[in-house]
N, C-alpha and C positions, 0 to 999 in steps of 0.2 A: 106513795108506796108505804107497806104497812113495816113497820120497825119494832124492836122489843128491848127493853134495856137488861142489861147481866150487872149483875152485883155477884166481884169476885173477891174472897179474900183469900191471900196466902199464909197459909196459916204456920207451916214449920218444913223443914226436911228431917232427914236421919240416915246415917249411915253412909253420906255422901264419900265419892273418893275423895282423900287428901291428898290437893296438887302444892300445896307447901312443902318445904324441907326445911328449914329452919324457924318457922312461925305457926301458930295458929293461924288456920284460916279466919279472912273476915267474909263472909257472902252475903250476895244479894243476887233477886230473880229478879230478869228483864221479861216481859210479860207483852204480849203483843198476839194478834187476830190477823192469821193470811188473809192476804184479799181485804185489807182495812189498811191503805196506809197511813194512818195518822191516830192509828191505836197504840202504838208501844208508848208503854209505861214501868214504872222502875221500881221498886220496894229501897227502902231504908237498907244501908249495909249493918251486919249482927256483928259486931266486935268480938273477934276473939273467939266462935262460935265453935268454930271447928267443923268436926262434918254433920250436926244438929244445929244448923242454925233455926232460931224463932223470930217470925215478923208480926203475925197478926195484921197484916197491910190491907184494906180495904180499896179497890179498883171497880172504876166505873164504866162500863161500855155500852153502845147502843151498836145493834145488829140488824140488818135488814131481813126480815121473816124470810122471804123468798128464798135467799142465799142460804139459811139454814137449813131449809126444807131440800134444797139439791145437794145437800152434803158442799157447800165449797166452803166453808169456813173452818177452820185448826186455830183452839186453843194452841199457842206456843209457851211454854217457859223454860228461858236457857238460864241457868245457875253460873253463875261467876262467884269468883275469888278477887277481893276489891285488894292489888298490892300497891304500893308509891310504884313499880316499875310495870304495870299499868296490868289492867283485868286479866284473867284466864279462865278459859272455859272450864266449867268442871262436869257437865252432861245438860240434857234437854230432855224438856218431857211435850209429848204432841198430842191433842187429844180434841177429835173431832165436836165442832160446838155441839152439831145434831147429835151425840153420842150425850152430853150431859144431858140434852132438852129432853130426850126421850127417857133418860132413865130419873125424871119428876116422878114421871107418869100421872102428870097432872095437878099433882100437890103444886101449891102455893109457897111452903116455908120453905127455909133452907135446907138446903142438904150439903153432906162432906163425903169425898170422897178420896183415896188415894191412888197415888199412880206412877209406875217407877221410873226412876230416872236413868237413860241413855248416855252413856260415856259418850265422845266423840267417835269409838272406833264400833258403835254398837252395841258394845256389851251392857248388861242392865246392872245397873249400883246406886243402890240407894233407891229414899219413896220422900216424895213431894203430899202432903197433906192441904186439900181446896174447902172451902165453902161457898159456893154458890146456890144464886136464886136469880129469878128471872122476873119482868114486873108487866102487866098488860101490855098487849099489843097495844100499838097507835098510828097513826097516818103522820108521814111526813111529807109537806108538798116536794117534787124533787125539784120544780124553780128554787125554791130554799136551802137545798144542800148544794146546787150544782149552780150557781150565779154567775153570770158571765157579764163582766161589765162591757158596754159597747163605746169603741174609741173616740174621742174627740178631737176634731180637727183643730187647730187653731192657726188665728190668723195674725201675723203683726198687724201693729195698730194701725188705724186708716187701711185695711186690705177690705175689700168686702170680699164675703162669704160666697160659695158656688151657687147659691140659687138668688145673688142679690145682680138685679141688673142696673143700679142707681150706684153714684159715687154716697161713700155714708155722710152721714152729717154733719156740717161744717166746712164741707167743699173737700176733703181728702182724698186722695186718688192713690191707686195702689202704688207700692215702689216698682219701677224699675226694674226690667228684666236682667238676670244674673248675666254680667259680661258688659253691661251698656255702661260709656262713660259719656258726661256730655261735650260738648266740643267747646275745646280748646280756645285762647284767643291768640291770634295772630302774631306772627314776629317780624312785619315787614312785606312778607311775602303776599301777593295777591290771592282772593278766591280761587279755589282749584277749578270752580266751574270757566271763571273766566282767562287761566289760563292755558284750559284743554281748547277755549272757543266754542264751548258749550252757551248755551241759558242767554240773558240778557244782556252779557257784558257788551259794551262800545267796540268800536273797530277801531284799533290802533291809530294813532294821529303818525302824521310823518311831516314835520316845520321845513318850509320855505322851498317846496316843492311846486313846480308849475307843473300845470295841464300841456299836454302836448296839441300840438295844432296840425295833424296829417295833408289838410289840403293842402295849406303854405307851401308846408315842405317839397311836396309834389312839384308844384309851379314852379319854385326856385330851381329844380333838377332837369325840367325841361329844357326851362331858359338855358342851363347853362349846357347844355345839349345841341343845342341849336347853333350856339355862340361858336362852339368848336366846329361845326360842320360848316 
């Protein structure tokens, strides 16, 4: 994309409203490009200045041609009062970038221009004094403004990686799924398999048990069958 750098300087105010009651004001402009978040920049604060404060501040910005050329970029400067019980606004001045570009009219050098300054409630008080210039267009790649780093996985050590189908080197295997503990050792108590009767366990012994003998028994209850008859 084609880009153009601005060289701004703030050169003075005059006439600003005085938000002090018992001090000279100290001011300083916050300076900043809508639609550029990472353009705001600050002028030195004027000691004592009052409502003429002078900076002579030099500010660098780079703008993207395109955005110029649609009207979407606004020079801002909002004017503050620097106190120990902390800043206040004293007005704003807004001024479209494409409004500076076009009134070059092609010229090269600097130009100054003034532009008054907006209370908070709108009324106009005070004039803010610029010089600005602008320096050759250029090509900026946008891979190079807009970089986006791509994440990396990682793994603890000995894990391998999702496209590795080998344990890595040295024999490591990955850890252990979250929840798994390994088993325990024993307190006495027999294998669960071979107490449900499951798996290979032996069939219970029972000491000093005889075999039963059916026909015997038989024979002997005839006999005594017969004996009473």
């Amino acid at each position: 994309m084609e880009c153009r750098p601005l060289d701004l300087t703030l050169i003075s105010a005059t006439d600003l409203k005085d938000v002090n009651i018992l001090s000279k004001m100290d001011v300083c402009a916050l300076v900043s490009i809508s639609g550029e978040s990472k353009s705001k920049q600050k002028t030195p604060v004027d000691k004592d200045s009052g409502p003429n404060p002078k900076w002579n501040y030099t500010m660098k910005f780079t703008i993207v041609e395109s955005a110029v050329q649609q009207n979407q970029l606004t020079l801002k400067i909002k004017l503050m009062s620097d106190r120990s019980l902390g800043e206040r606004e004293i007005g704003e001045v807004h001024v479209p970038i494409k409004e500076l570009l076009d009134n070059l009219g092609g010229e090269k050098s600097e130009k100054r221009a003034s532009y008054s300054v907006r209370l908070p409630n709108g009324k106009p008080k005070g004039t803010v004094n610029i010089a600005y210039k602008f320096g050759e267009k250029f090509t900026a790649l946008a891979q190079n403004l807009h970089k986006v780093e791509e994440p990396v996985m990682a793994y603890p050590p000995g894990h391998p990686g999702p496209s590795d189908g080998h344990p890595p080197h040295g024999g490591a295997y990955p850890y252990p799924p979250p929840g798994w503990y390994p088993p325990q050792p024993g307190y006495g108590y027999p294998p669960a398999a071979a107490a449900l009767g499951y798996g290979n366990a032996p069939p219970p012994a029972y000491a000093n048990q005889q075999p039963q003998k059916p026909e015997k028994n038989r024979r002997i209850m005839a006999l005594g069958l017969g004996a009473r008859l």
